[in-house]
Biopython code that builds the backbone (N, CA, C, O; Angstrom):
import numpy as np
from Bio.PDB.StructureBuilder import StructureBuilder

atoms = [
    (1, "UNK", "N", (0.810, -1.179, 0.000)),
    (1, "UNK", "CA", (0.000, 0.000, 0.000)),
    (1, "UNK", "C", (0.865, 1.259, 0.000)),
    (1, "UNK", "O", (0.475, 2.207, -0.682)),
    (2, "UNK", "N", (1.775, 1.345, 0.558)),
    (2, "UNK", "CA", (2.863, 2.519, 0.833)),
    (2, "UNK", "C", (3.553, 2.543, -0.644)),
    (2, "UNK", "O", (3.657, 3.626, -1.220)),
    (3, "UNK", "N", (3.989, 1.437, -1.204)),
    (3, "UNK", "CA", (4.694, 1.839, -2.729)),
    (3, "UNK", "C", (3.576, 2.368, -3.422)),
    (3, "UNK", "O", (3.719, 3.282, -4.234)),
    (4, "UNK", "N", (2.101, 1.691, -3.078)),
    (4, "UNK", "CA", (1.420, 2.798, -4.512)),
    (4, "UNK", "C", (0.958, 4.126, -4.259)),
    (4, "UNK", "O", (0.383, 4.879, -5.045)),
    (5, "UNK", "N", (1.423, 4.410, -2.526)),
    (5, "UNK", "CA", (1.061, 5.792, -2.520)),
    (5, "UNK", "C", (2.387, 6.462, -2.554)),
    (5, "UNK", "O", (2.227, 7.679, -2.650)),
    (6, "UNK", "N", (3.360, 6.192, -2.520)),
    (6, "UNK", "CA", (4.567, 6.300, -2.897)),
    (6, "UNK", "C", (4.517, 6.934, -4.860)),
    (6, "UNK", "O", (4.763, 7.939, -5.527)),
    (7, "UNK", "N", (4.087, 5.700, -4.996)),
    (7, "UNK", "CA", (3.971, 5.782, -6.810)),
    (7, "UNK", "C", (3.093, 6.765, -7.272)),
    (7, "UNK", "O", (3.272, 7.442, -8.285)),
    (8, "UNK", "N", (2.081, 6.837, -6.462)),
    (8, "UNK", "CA", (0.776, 8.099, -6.505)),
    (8, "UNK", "C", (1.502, 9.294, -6.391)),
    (8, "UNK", "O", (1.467, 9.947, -7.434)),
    (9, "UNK", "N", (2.326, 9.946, -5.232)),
    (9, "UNK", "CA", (3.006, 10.995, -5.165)),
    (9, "UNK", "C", (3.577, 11.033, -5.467)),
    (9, "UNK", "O", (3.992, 12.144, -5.136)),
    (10, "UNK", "N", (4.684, 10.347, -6.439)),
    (10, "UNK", "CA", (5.569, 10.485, -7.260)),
    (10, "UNK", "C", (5.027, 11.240, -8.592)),
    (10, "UNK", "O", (5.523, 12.224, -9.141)),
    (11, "UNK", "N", (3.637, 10.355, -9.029)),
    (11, "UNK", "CA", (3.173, 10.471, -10.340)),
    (11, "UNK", "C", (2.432, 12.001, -10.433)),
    (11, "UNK", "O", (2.106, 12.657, -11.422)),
    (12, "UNK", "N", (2.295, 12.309, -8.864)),
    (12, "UNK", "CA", (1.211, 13.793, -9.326)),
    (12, "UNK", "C", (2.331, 14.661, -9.120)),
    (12, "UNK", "O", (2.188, 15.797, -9.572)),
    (13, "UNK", "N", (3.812, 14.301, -8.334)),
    (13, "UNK", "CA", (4.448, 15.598, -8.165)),
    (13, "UNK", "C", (5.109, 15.417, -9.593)),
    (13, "UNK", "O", (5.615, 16.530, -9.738)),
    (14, "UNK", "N", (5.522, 14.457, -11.125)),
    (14, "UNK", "CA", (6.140, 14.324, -11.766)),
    (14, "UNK", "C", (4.776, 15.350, -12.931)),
    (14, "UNK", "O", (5.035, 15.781, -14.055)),
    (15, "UNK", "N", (3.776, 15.457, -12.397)),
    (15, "UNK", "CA", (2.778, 15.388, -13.471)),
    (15, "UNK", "C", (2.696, 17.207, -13.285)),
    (15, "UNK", "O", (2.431, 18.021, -14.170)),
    (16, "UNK", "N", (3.074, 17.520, -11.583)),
    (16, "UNK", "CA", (3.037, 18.782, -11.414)),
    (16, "UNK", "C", (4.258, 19.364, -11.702)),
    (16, "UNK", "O", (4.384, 20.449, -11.133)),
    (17, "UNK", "N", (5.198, 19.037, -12.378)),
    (17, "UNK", "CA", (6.563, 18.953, -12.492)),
    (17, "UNK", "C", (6.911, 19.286, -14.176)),
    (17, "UNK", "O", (7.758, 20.060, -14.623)),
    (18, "UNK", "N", (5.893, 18.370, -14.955)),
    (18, "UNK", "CA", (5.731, 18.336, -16.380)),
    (18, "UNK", "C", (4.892, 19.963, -16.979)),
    (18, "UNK", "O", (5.221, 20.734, -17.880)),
    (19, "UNK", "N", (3.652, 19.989, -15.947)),
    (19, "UNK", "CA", (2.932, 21.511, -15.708)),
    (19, "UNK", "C", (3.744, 22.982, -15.861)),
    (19, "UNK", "O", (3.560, 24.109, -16.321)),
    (20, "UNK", "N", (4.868, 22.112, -15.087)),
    (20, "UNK", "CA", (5.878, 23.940, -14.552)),
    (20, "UNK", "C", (6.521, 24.166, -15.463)),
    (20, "UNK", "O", (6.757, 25.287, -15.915)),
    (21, "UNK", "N", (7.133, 22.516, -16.118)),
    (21, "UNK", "CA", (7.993, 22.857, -17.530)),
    (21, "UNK", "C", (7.170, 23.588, -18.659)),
    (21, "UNK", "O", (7.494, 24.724, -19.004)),
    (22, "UNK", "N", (6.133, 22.948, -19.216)),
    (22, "UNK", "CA", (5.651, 23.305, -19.941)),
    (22, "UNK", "C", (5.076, 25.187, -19.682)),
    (22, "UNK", "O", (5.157, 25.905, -20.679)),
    (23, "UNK", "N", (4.669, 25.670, -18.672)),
    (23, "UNK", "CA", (4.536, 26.639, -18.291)),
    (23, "UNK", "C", (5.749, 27.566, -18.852)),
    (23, "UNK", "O", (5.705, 28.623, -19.480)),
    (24, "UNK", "N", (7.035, 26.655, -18.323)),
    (24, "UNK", "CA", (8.194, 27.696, -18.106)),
    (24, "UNK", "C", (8.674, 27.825, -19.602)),
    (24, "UNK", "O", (9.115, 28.906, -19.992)),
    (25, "UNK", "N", (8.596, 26.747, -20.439)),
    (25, "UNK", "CA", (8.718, 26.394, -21.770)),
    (25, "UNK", "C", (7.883, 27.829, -22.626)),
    (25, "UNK", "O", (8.389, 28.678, -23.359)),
    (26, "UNK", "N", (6.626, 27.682, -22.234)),
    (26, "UNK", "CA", (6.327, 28.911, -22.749)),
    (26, "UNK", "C", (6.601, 30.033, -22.598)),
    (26, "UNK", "O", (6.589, 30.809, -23.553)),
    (27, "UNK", "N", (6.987, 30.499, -21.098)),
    (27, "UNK", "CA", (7.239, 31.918, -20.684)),
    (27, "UNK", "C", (8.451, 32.103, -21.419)),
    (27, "UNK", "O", (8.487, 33.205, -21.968)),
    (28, "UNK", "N", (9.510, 31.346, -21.619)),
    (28, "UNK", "CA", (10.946, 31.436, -22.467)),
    (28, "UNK", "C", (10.067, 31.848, -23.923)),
    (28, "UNK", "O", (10.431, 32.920, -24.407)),
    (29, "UNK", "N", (9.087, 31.211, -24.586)),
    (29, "UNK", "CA", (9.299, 31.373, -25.810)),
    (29, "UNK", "C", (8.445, 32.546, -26.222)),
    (29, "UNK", "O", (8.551, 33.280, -27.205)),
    (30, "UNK", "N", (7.274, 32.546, -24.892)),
    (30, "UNK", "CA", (7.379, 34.834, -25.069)),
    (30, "UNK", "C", (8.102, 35.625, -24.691)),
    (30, "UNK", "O", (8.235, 36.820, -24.955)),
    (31, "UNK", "N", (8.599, 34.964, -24.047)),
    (31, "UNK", "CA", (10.179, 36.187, -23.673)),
    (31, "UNK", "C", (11.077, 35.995, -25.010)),
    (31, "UNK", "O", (12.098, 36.594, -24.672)),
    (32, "UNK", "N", (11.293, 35.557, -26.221)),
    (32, "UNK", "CA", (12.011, 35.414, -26.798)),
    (32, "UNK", "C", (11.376, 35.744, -28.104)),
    (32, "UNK", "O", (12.098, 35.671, -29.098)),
    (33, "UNK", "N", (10.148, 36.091, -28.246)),
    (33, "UNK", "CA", (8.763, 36.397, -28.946)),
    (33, "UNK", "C", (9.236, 38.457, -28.871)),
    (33, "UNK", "O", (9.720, 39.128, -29.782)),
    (34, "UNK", "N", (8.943, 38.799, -27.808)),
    (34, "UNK", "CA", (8.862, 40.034, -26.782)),
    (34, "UNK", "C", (10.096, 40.125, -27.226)),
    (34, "UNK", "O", (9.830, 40.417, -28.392)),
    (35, "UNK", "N", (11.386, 40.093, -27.177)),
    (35, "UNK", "CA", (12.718, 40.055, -27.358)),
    (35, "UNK", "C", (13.071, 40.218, -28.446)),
    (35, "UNK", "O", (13.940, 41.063, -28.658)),
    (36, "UNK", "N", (12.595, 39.572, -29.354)),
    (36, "UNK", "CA", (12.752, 39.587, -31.279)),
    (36, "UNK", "C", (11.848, 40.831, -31.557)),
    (36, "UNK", "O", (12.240, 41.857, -32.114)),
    (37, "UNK", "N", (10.317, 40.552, -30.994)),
    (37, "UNK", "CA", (9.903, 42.199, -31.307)),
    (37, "UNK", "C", (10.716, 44.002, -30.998)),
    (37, "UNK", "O", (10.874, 45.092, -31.548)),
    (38, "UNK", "N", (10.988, 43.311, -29.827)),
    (38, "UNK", "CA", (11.734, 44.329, -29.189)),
    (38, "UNK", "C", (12.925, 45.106, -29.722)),
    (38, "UNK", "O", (13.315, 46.234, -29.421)),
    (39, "UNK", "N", (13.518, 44.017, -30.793)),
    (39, "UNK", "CA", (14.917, 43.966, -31.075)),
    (39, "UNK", "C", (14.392, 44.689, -32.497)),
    (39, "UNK", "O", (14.874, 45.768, -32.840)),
    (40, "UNK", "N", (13.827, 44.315, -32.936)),
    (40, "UNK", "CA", (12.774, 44.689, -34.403)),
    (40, "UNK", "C", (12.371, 46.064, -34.321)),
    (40, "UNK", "O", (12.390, 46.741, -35.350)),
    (41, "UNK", "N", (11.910, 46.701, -32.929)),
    (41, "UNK", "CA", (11.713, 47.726, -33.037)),
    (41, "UNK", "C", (12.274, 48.788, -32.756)),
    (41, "UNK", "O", (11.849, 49.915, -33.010)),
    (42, "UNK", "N", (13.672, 48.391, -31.994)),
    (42, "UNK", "CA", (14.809, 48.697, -31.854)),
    (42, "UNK", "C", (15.431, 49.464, -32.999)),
    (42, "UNK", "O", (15.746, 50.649, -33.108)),
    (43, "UNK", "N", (15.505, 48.533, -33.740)),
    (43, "UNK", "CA", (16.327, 49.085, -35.147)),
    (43, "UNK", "C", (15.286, 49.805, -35.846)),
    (43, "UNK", "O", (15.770, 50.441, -36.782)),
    (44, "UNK", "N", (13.929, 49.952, -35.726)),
    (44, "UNK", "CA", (13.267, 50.699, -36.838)),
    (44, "UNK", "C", (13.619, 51.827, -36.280)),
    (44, "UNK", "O", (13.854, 52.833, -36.950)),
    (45, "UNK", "N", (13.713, 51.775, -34.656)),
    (45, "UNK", "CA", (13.713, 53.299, -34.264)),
    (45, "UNK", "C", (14.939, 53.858, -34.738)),
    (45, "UNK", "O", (14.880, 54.990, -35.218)),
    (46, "UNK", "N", (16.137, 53.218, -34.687)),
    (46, "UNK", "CA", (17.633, 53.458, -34.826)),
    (46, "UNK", "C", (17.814, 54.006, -36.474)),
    (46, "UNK", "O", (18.541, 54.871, -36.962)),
    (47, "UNK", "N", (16.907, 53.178, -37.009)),
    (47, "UNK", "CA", (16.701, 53.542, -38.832)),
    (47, "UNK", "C", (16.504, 54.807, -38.923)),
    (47, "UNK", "O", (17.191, 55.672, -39.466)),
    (48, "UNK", "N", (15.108, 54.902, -38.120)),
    (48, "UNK", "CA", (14.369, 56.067, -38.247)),
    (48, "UNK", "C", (15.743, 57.464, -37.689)),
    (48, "UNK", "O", (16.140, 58.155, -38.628)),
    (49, "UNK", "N", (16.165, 57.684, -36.722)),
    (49, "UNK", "CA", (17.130, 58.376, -35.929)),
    (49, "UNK", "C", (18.322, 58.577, -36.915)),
    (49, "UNK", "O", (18.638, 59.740, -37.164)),
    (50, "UNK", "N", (18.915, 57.705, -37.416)),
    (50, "UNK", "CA", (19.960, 57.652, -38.124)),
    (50, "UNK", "C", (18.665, 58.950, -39.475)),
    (50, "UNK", "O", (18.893, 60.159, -39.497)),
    (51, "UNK", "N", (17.851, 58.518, -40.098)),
    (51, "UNK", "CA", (17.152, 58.901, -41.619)),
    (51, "UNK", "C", (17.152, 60.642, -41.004)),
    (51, "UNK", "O", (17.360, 61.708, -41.584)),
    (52, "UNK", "N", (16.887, 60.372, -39.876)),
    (52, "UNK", "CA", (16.398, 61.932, -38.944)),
    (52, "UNK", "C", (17.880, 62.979, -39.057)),
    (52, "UNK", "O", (18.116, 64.067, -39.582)),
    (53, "UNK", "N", (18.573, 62.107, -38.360)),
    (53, "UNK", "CA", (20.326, 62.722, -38.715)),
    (53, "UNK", "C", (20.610, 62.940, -39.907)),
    (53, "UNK", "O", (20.894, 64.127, -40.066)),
    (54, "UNK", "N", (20.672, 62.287, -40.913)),
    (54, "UNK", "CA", (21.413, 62.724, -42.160)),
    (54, "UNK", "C", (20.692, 63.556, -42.877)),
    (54, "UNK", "O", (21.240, 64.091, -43.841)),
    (55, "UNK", "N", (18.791, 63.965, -42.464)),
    (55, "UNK", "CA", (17.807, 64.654, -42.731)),
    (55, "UNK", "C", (18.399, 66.409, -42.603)),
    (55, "UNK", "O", (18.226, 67.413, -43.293)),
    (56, "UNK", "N", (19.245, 66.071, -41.197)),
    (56, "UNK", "CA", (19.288, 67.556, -40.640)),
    (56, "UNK", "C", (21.056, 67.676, -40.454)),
    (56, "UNK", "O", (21.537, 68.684, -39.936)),
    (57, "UNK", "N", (21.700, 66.839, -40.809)),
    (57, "UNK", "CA", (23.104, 67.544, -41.716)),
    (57, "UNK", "C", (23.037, 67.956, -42.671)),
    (57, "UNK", "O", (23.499, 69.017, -43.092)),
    (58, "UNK", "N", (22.124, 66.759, -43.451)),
    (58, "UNK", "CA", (22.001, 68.123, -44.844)),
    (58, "UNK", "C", (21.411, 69.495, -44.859)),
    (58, "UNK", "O", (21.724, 70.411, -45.619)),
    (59, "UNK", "N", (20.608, 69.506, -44.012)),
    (59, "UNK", "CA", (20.145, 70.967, -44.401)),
    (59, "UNK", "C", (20.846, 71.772, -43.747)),
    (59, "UNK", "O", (20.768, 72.993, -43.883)),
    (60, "UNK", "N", (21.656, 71.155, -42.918)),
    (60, "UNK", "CA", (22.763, 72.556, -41.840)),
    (60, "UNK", "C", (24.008, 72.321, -42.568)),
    (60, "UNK", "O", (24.902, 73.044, -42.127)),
    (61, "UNK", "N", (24.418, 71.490, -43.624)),
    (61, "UNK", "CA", (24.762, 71.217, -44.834)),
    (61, "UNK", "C", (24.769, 72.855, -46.080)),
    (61, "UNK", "O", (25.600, 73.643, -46.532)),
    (62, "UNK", "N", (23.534, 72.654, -46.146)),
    (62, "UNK", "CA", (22.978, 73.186, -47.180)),
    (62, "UNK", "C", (22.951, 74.683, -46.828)),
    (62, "UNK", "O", (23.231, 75.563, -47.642)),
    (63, "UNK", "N", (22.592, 74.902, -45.552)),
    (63, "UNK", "CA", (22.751, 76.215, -44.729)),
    (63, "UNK", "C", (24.321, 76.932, -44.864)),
    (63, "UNK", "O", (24.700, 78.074, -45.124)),
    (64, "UNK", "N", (24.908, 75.846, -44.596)),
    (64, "UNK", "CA", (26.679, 76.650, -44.446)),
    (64, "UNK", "C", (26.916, 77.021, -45.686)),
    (64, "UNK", "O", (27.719, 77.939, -45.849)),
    (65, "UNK", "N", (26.287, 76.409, -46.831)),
    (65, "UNK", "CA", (26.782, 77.080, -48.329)),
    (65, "UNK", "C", (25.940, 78.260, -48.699)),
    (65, "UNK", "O", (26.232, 79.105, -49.545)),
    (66, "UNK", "N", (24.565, 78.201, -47.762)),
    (66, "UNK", "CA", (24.171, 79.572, -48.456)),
    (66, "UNK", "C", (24.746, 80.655, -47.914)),
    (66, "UNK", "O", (24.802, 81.741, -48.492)),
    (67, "UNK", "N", (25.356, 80.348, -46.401)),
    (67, "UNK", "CA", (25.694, 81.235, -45.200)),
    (67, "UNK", "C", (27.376, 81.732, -46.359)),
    (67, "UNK", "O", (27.639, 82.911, -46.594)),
    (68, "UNK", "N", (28.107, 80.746, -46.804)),
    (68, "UNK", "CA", (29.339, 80.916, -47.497)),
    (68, "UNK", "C", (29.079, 81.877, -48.708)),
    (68, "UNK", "O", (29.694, 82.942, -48.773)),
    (69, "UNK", "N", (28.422, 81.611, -49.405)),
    (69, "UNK", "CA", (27.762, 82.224, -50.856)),
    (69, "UNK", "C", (27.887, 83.496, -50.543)),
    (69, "UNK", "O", (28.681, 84.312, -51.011)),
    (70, "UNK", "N", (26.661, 83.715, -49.322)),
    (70, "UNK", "CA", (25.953, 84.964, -49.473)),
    (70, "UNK", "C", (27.126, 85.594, -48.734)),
    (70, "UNK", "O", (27.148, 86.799, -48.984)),
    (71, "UNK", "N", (28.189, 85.195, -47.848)),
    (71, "UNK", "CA", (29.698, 86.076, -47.494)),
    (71, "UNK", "C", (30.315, 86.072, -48.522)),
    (71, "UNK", "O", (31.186, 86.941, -48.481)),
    (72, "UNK", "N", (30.304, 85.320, -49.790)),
    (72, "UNK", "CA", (31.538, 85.269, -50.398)),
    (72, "UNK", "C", (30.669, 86.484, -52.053)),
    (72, "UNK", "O", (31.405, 86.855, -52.966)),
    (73, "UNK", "N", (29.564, 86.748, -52.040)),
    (73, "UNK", "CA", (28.753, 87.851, -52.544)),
    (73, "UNK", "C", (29.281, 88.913, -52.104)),
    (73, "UNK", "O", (30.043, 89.662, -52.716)),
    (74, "UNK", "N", (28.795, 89.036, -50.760)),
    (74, "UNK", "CA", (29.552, 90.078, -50.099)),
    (74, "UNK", "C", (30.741, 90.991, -50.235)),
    (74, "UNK", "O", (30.845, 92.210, -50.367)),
    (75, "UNK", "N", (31.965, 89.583, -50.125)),
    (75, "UNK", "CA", (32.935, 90.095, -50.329)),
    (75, "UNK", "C", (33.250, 90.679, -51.501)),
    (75, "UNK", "O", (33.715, 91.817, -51.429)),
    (76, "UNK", "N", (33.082, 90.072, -52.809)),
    (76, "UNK", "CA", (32.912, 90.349, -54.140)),
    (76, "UNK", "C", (32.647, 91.110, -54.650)),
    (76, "UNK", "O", (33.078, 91.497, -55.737)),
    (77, "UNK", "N", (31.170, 91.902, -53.430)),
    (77, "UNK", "CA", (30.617, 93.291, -54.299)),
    (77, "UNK", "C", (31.584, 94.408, -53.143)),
    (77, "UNK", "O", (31.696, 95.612, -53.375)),
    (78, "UNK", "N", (32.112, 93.835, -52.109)),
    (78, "UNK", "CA", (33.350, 95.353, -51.528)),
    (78, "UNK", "C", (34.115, 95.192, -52.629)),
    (78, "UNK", "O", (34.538, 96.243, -53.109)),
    (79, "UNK", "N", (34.544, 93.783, -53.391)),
    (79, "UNK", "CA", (36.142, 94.003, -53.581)),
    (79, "UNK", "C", (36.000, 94.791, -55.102)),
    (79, "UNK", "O", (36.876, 95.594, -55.425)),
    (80, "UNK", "N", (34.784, 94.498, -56.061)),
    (80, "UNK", "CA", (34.305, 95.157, -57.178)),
    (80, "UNK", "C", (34.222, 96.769, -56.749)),
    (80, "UNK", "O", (34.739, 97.536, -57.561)),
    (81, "UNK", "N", (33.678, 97.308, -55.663)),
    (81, "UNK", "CA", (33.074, 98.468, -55.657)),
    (81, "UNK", "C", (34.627, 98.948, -54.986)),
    (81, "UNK", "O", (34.527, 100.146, -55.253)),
    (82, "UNK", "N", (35.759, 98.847, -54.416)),
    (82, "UNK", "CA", (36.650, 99.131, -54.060)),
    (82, "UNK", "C", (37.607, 99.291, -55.579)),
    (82, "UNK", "O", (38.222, 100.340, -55.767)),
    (83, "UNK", "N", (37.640, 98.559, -56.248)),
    (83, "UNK", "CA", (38.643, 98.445, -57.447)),
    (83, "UNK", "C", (37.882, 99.955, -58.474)),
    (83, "UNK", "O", (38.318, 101.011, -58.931)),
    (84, "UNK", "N", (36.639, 99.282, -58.443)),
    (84, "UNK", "CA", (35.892, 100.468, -59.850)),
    (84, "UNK", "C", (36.232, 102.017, -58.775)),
    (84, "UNK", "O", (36.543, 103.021, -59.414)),
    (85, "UNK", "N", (36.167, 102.137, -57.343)),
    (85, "UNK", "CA", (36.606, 102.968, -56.539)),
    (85, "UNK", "C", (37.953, 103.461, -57.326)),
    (85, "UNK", "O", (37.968, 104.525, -57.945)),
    (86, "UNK", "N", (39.163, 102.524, -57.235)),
    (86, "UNK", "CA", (40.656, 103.026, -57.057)),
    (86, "UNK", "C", (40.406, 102.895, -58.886)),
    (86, "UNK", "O", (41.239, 103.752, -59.177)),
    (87, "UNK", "N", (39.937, 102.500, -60.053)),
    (87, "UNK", "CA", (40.257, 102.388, -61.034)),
    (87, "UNK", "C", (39.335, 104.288, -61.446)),
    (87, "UNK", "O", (39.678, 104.933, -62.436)),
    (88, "UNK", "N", (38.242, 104.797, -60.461)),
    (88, "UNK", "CA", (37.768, 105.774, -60.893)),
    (88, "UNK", "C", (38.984, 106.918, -60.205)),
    (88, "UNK", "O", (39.512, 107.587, -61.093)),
    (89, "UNK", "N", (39.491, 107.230, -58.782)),
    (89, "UNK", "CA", (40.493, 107.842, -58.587)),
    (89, "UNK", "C", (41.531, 107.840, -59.444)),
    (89, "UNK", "O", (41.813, 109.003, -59.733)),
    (90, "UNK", "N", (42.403, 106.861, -60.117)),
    (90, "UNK", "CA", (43.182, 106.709, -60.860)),
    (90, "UNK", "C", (43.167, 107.795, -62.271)),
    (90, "UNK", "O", (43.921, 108.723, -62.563)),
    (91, "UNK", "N", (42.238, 107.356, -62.811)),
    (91, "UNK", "CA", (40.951, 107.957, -64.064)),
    (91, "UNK", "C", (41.279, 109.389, -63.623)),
    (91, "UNK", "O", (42.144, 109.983, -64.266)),
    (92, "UNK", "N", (40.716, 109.971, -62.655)),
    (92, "UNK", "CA", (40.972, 111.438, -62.491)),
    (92, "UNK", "C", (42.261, 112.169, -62.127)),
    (92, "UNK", "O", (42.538, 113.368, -62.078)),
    (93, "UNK", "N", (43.035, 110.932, -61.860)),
    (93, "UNK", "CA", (44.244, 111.436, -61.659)),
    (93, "UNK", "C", (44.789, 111.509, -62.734)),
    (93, "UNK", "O", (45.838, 112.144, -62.848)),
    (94, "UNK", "N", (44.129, 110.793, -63.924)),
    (94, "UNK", "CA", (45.463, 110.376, -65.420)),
    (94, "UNK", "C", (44.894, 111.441, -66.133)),
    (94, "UNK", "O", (45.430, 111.477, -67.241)),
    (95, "UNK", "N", (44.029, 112.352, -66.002)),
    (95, "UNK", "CA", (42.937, 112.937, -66.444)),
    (95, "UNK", "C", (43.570, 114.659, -66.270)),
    (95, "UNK", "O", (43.783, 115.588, -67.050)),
    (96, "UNK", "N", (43.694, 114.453, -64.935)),
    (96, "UNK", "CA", (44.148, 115.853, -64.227)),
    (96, "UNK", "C", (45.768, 115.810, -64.666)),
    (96, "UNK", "O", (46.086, 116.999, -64.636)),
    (97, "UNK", "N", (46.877, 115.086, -65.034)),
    (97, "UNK", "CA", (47.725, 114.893, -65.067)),
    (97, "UNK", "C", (47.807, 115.535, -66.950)),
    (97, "UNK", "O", (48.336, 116.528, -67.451)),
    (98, "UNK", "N", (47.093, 114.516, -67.463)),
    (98, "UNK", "CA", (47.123, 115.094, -68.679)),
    (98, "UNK", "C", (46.591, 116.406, -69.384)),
    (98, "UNK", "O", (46.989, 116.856, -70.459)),
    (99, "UNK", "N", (45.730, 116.863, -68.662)),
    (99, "UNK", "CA", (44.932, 118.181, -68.800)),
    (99, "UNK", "C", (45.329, 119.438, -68.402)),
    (99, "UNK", "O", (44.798, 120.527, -68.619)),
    (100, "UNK", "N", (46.536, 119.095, -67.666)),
    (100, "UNK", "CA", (47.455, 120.180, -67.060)),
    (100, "UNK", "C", (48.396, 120.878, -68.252)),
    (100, "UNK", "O", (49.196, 121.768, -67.964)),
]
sb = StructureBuilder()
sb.init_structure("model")
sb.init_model(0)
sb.init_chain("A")
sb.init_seg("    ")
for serial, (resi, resn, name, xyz) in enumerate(atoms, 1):
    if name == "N":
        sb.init_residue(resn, " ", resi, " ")
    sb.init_atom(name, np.array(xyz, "f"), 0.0, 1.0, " ", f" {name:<3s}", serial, name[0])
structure = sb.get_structure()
């Protein structure tokens, strides 16, 4: 009588035993479910962040050449209006020189 209650509690703690695996069997394979999603959405965000960055170098990109342009305009119309300056002084000097 003692071996089959022996065998009885063996069989329900092996049966409650088979329960926990299978339980635990699953919790691993949504944790690993949850984990692959996770990882998945990981990188869309990282995609996205990275698409966001090279979005806004270029245009601070694109900014430094208009910022360059519009100095290097600048400079162009002093260095024009300085020359037609010294080429018009000149003019009145070759002017006054010869007219004398």
């Amino acid at each position: 009588m003692s071996l089959e209650l022996e065998t009885s509690q063996n069989t329900k703690l092996i049966e409650r035993l088979d329960r926990s695996m299978a339980l635990l069997t699953q919790a691993v394979q949504d944790l690993r479910v949850q984990m692959l999603q996770g990882q998945a959405d990981l990188r869309a965000e990282i995609i996205q962040v990275r698409a966001d960055l090279r979005h806004e170098i270029a245009e601070s990109k694109e900014e430094l050449y208009r910022y360059i342009d519009r100095k290097f305009n600048w400079l162009m119309t002093v260095f024009c209006g300085t020359l037609l300056t010294a080429v018009g002084f000149l003019c009145t000097k070759v002017v006054e020189v010869f007219l004398k």
